[in-house]
C-alpha positions in Angstrom: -13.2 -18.3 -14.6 -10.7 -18.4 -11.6 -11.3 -19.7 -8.8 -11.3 -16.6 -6.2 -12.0 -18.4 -3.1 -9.0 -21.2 -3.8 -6.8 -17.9 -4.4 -7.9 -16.4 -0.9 -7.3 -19.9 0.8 -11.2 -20.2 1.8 -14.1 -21.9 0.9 -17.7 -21.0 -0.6 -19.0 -21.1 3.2 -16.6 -18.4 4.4 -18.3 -15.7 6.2 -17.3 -12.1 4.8 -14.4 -11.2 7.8 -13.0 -15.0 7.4 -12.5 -13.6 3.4 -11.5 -9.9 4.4 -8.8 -11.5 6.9 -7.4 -14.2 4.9 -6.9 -11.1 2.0 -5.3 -9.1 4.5 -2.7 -11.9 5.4 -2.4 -12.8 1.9 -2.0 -8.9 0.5 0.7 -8.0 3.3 2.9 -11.9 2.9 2.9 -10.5 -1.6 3.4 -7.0 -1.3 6.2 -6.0 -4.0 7.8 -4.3 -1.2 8.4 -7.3 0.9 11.2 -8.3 -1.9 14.1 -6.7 -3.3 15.2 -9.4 -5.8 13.2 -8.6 -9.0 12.7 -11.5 -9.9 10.7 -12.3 -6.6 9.4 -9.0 -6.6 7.7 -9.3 -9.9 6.4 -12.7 -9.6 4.9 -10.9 -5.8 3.4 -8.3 -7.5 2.2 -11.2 -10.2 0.1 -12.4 -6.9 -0.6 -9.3 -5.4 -2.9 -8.5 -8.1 -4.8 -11.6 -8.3 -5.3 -11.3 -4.0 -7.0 -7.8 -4.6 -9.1 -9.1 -8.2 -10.0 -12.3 -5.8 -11.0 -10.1 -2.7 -12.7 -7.2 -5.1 -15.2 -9.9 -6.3 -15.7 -12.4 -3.1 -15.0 -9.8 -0.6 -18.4 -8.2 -2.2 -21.6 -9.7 -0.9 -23.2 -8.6 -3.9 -20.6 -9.3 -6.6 -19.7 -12.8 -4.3 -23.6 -13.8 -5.1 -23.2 -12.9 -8.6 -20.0 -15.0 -9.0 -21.4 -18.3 -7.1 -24.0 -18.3 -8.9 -21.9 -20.0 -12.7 -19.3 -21.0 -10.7 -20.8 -23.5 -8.2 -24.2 -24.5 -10.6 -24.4 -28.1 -9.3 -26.8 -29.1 -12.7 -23.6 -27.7 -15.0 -20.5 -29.9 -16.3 -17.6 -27.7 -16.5 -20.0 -25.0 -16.3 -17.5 -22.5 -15.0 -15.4 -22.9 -18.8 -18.2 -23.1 -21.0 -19.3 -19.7 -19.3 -16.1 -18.1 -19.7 -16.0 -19.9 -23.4 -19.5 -18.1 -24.1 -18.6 -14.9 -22.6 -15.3 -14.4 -25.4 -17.1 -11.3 -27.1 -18.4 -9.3 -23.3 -16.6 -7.0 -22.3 -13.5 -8.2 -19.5 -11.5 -6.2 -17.7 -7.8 -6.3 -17.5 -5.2 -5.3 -14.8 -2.4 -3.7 -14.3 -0.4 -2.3 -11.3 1.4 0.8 -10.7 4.1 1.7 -8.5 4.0 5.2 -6.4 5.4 6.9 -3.4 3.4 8.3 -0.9 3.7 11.9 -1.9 2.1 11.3 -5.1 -0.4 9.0 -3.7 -1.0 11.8 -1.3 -1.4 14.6 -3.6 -3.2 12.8 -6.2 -2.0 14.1 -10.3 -2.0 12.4 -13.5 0.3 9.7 -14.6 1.2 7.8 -17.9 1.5 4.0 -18.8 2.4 2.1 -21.2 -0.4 -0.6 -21.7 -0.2 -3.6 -24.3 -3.5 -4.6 -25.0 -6.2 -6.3 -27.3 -8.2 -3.9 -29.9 -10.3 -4.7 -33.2 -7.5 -5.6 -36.2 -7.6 -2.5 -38.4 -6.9 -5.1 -41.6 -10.5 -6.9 -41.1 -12.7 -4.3 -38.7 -12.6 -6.7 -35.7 -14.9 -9.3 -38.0 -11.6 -11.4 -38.3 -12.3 -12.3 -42.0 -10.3 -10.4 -44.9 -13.9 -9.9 -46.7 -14.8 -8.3 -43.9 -17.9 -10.6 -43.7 -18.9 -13.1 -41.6 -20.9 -16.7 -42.8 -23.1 -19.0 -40.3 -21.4 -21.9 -38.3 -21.3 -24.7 -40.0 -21.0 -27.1 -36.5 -23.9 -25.3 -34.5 -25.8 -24.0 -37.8 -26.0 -20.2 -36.4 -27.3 -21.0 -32.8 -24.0 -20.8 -31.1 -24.9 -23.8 -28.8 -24.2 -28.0 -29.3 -25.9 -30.2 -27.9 -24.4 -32.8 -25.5 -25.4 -36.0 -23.9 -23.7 -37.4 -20.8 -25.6 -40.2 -19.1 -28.7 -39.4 -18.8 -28.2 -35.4 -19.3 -28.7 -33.8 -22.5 -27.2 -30.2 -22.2 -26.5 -27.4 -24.1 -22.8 -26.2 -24.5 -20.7 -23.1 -26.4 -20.1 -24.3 -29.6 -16.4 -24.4 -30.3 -16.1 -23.4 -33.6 -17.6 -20.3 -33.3 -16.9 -20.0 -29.5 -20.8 -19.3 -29.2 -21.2 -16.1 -32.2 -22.8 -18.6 -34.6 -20.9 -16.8 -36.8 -17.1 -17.8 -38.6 -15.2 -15.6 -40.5 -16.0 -15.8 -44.6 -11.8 -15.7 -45.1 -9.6 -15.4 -42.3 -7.6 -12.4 -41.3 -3.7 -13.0 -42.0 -3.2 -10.5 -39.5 -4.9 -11.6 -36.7 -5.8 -15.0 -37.7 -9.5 -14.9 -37.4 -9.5 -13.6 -33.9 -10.5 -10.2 -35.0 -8.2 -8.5 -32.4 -4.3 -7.5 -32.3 -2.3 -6.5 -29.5 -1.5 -3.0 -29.2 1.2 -1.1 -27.1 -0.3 2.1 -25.8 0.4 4.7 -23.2 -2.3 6.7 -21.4 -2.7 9.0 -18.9 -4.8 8.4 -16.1 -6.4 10.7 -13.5 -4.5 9.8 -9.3 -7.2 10.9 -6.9 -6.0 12.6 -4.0 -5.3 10.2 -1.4 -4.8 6.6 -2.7 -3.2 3.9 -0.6 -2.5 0.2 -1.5 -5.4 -1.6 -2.6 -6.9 0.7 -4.0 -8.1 -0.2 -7.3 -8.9 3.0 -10.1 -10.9 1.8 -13.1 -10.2 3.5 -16.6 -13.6 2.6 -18.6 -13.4 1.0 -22.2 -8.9 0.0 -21.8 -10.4 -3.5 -21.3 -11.3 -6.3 -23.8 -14.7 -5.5 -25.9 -15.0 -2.4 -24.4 -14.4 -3.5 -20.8 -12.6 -1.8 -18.0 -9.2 -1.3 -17.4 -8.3 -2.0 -12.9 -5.2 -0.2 -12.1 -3.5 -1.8 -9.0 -2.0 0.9 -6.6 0.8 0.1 -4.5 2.5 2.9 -2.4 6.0 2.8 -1.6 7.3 3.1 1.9 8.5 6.7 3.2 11.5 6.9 4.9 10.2 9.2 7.7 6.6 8.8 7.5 4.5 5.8 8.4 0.6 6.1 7.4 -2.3 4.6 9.2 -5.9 5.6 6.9 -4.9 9.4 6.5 -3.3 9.9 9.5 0.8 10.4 9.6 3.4 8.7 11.8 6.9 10.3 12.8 9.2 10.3 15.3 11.0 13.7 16.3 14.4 14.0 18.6 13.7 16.9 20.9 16.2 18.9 23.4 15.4 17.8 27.3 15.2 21.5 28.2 12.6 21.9 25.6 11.0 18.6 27.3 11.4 19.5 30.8 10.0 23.1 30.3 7.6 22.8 26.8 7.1 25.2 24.2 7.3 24.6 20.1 9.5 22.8 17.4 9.0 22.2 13.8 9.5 19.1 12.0 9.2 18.9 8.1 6.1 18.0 6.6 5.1 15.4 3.8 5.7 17.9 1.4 8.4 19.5 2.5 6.7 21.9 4.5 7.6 23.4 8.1 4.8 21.8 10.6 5.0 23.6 14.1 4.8 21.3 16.8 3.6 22.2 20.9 5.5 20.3 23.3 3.6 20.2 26.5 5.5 20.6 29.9 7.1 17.7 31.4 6.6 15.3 28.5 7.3 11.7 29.0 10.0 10.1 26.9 7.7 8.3 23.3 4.2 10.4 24.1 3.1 11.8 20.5 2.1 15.3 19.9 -0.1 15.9 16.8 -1.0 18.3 14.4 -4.1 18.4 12.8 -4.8 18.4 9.1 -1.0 18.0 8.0 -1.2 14.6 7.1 -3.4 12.7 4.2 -6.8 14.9 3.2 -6.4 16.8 6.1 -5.6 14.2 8.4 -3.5 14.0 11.9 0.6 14.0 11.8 2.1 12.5 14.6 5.0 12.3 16.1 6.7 10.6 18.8 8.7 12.2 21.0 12.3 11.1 21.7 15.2 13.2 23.9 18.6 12.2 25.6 18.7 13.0 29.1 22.0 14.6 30.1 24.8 13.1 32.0 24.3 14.6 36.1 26.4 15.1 38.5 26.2 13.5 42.2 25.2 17.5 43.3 22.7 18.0 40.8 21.0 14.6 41.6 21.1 15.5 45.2 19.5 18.7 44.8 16.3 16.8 42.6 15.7 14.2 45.1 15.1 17.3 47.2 12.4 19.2 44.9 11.1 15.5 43.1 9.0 13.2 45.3 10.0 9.6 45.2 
């Protein structure tokens, strides 16, 4: 079982915001984006993915108490790989990341991937033996447990053989020697909600190992003109001075591609935003900063405004 605290860079005493604010660092230093090399980027989005699985367990109170509890059992020798060794039939989840700009991630859709993963060998039925039958361990004698003494402990640990079944394959599969699972290359379609951002995690149930889950990674690409903040949308916008000097409306184009009228107050300082509401994310705020050139004067004109503009 990994350590998630030693991948987050804290300890078991870590109060919840000390783990949210060490994943935060962590997820922004290994974003994919950060690198354009792609050898770099993949091994960042390698780590990226094992921040979020880190932070989605510990940053949990719940799913953190659930986790200490095998992992820090002070009466348990290797505890935490006997519990992972005993847990090779569960179900486990497996991840895998997907790229998207921030129109899709906006909108929502479907997408395909192509997924290699683990599913019962066809040539034996998943028992792992050609026979298709399975005979009692002869090391454990069924009970999927040994017995071991250290000092003066006597404990009981996953048998090896059998990896805790109690059960060993009558003749073993050629195909996926014994295992009773092959990898298979598969692509899916899964459902995008509308809205998605990075971090976000989307679960496709029964893609995982023994019927566990399958945790997509999103990560959204950077727009070249928007910035976004929750569901709220940044821009900037170059305006006319006459337009900022007297107000009135402008248009900028939308995420989508889609005119968004603008009111420019009267006398609007150089950077203040104006907004409108429900064109960004699920209805949220655009924004846009205001930018303008002020024109070249001559010594009349500037005369004639110290007159009308109080120092």
């Amino acid at each position: 079982m990994p350590n998630y605290y030693a991948v987050l860079g804290v300890t078991k005493q870590s109060t919840q915001d000390e783990i949210k604010s060490a994943y935060r660092k962590l997820a922004k230093e290994h974003h994919p984006d950060r690198h354009t090399e792609l050898d770099k980027k993949k091994v960042a989005e390698e780590k990226f993915k094992e921040v979020a699985e880190a932070y989605e367990i510990i940053g949990d109170p719940d799913k953190r108490a659930n986790y200490d509890r095998p992992q820090f059992n002070p009466f348990s020798f290797d505890f935490a790989r006997n519990w992972e060794t005993s847990q090779a039939k569960a179900p486990r989840d497996i991840t895998a990341s997907l790229e998207m700009d921030l129109i899709d991630a906006a909108n929502g859709g479907t997408r395909k991937i192509a997924l290699d993963h683990e599913v019962p060998c066809a040539d034996c039925d998943g028992t792992g033996s050609t026979t298709k039958k399975t005979v009692t361990c002869n090391r454990c004698g069924g009970c999927g447990q040994q017995t071991i003494t250290r000092g003066f402990f006597s404990l009981g640990q996953t048998c090896s053989a059998c990896r805790g079944t109690g059960q060993l394959p009558e003749a073993t599969c050629p195909a996926c020697k014994g295992n009773g699972e092959r990898m298979k290359n598969e692509t899916i379609e899964i459902k995008i909600p509308a809205g998605v951002d990075t971090r976000h995690i989307l679960r496709v149930p029964g893609m995982g190992r023994h019927g566990g889950d399958l945790k997509i990674f999103i990560i959204v690409k950077p727009h070249p003109k928007f910035q976004r903040v929750g569901n709220d949308l940044y821009c900037s916008i170059d305006i006319p001075f006459m337009l900022a000097l007297k107000g009135g409306k402008t248009t900028t184009t939308g995420l989508n591609g889609e005119m968004v009228e603008l009111e420019i107050p009267r006398g609007i300082a150089y950077g203040d935003e104006v907004i409108a509401n429900g064109k960004g994310v699920l209805n949220g705020y655009l924004k846009a900063k205001t930018h303008y050139k002020i024109p070249c004067l001559d010594d009349e004109t500037i005369s004639k405004l110290e007159q009308i503009i109080p120092s």
